[in-house]
N, C-alpha and C positions, 0 to 999 in steps of 0.2 A: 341708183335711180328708182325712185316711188315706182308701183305700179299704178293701175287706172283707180281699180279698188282699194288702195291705200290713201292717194289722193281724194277719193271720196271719204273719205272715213274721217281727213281731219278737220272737218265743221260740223258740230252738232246742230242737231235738227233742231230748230226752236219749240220752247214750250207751248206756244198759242203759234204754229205752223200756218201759214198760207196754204189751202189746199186746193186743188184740183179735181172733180169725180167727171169721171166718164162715162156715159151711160151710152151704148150701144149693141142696139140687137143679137142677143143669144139664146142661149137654151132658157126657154121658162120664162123670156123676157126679161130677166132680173134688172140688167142694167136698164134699160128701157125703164121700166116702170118704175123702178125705185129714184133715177135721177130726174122721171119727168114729175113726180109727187113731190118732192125733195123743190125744183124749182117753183112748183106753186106753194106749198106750203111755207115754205122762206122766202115766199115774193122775191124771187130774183129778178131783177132785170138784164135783158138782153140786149147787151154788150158789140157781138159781133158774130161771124159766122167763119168755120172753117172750109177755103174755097181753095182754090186749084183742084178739084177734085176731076178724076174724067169721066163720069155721070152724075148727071142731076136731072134727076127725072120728074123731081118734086120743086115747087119753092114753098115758102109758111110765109104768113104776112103781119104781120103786128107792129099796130100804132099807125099803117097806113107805108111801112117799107116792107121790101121785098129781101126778104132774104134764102138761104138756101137751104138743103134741109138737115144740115148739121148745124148747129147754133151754138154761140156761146152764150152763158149768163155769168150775172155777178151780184155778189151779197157782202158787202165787205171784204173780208180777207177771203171767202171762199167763193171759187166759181167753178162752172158748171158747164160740160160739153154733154150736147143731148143730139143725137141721129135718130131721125123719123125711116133711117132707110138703112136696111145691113150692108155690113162692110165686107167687101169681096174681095177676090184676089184683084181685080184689077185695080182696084182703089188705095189698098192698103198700105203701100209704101205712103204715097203722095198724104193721106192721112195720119200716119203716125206721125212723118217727116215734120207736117203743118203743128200738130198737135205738141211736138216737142219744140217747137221753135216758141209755138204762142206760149208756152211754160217758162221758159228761158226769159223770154223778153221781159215776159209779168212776175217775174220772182218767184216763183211761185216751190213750195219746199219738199209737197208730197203730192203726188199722181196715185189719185185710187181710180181704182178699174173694177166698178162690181159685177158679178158675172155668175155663171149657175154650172152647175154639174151634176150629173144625172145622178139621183139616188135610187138605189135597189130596194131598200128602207125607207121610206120619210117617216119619220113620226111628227105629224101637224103639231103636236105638242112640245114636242125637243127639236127642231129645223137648226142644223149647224151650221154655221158657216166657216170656211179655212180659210189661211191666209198664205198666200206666197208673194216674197219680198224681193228687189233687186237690189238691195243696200241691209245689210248685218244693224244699221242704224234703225230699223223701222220693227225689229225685234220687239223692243221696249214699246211700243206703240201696240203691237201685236198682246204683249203680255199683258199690258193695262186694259185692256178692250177684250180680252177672255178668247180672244181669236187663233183655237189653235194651227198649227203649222200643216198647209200642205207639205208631207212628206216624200211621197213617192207619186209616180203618175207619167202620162205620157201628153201631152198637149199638142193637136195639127191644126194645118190651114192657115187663115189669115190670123185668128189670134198667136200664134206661134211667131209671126210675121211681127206683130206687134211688142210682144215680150221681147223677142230680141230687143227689137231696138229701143226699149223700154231700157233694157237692160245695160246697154252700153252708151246710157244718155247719163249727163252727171245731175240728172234729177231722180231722187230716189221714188221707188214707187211701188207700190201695194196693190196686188190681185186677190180681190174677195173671193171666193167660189160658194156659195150656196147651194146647200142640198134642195133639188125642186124635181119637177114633173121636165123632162128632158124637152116633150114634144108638144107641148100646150102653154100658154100663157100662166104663169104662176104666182098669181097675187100675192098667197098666203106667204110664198118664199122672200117675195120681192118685200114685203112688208118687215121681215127677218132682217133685210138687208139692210134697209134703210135706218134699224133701229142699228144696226153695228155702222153706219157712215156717223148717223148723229150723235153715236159716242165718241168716235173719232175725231169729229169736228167740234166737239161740247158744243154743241147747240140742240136744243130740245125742238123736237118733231111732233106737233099734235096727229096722229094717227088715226081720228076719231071717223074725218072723210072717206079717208082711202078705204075704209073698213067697209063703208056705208057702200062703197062704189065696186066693189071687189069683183062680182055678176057681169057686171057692164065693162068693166076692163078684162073680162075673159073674152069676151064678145066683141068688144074695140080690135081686140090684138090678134083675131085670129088670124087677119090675113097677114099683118107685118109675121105673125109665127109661120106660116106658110112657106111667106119668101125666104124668113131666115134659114128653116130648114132644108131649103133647098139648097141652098151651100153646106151649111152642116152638114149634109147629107154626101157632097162632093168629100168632105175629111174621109169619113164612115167608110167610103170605099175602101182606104187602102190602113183606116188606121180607127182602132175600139178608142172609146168616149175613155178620159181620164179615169182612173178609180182610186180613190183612197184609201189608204193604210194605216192605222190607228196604232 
């Protein structure tokens, strides 16, 4: 009898993959800002919104509908989930749950998840970013893209919640970590990020905006970093920030 992991292993990913990114509230806002850049600069359109959730404290409105404040987009083969609101323990099941079904239903081949991790070091000149994978298939994607391997580490909270069942979905899927500022909004990082999603995805990212705007999106985010860290900050109690091992 296969196991689950063997059964995943025998289809190759495709070479021009249907992708998935995830952009939700963490350290340094990575995913935030780099999926919300990402949706305006590849003019995505809005598709649909991730609902059963059990708060919604927010709606966004575009084009004159109401939606809620996790959103999806769509650009051809790649689409795009963007949250205006962090994702807590009480929501997290009900959102990953949603999140892999919308993947399932749309085909969809790889789920990136980009996200930030606190650095001891940054050097604004060398920003790394690592990659941990739920499928041995997504190696060769990691290697093409200079993405070296989260090795070692500990991961709490609601993302832990998520990777599970990331992990035990039969959609393979890819967690960025970017080196950034743990407790502030982090452009320079998030800008890092989005140049490794639009390698991933071969589509080219003018960057020339986000650059311009870098000041103003520290100042937009302070308070979404607020809220975030106040979960984060729930992990911290009983459990230190991931660390990497080289």
């Amino acid at each position: 009898m296969l196991s689950k992991s063997n059964v995943k292993s025998l289809k190759k990913i495709p070479t021009q993959p249907s992708v998935l990114v995830v952009g939700i509230p963490g350290p340094g806002l990575i995913g935030t800002l780099a999926v919300s850049y990402l949706v305006h600069a590849l003019d995505m359109e809005i598709v649909g919104e991730i609902e059963n959730l059990d708060t919604t404290p927010v709606v966004f409105i575009d084009g004159g509908e109401i939606f809620g404040p996790i959103r999806i987009y769509k650009s051809g083969s790649f689409y795009a989930v963007l949250s205006d609101m962090p994702i807590d323990y009480d929501m997290v099941v009900s959102f990953v749950q949603s999140l892999i079904e919308f993947a399932q239903k749309n085909a969809i081949d790889i789920i990136v998840l980009p996200n930030g991790i606190q650095a001891t070091e940054k050097d604004p000149n060398n920003i790394k970013t690592f990659g941990l994978s739920t499928d041995m298939r997504l190696d060769a994607v990691m290697y093409e893209n200079d993405i070296p391997k989260f090795l070692t580490g500990m991961i709490a909270g609601p993302d832990a919640t998520i990777l599970t069942y990331l992990k035990n979905s039969p959609i393979p899927s890819l967690v960025l970590f970017t080196q950034c500022n743990f407790f502030f909004p982090d452009p320079e990082s998030a800008m890092h990020s989005i140049k490794t999603i639009s390698s991933i995805i071969k589509r080219e990212v003018d960057l020339t905006e986000f650059k311009k705007q870098m000041n103003y999106l520290r100042l937009q985010g302070r308070q979404l970093m607020e809220d975030t860290l106040s979960i984060l900050q729930q992990e911290k109690e009983t459990q230190k920030p991931p660390q990497i091992y080289k």
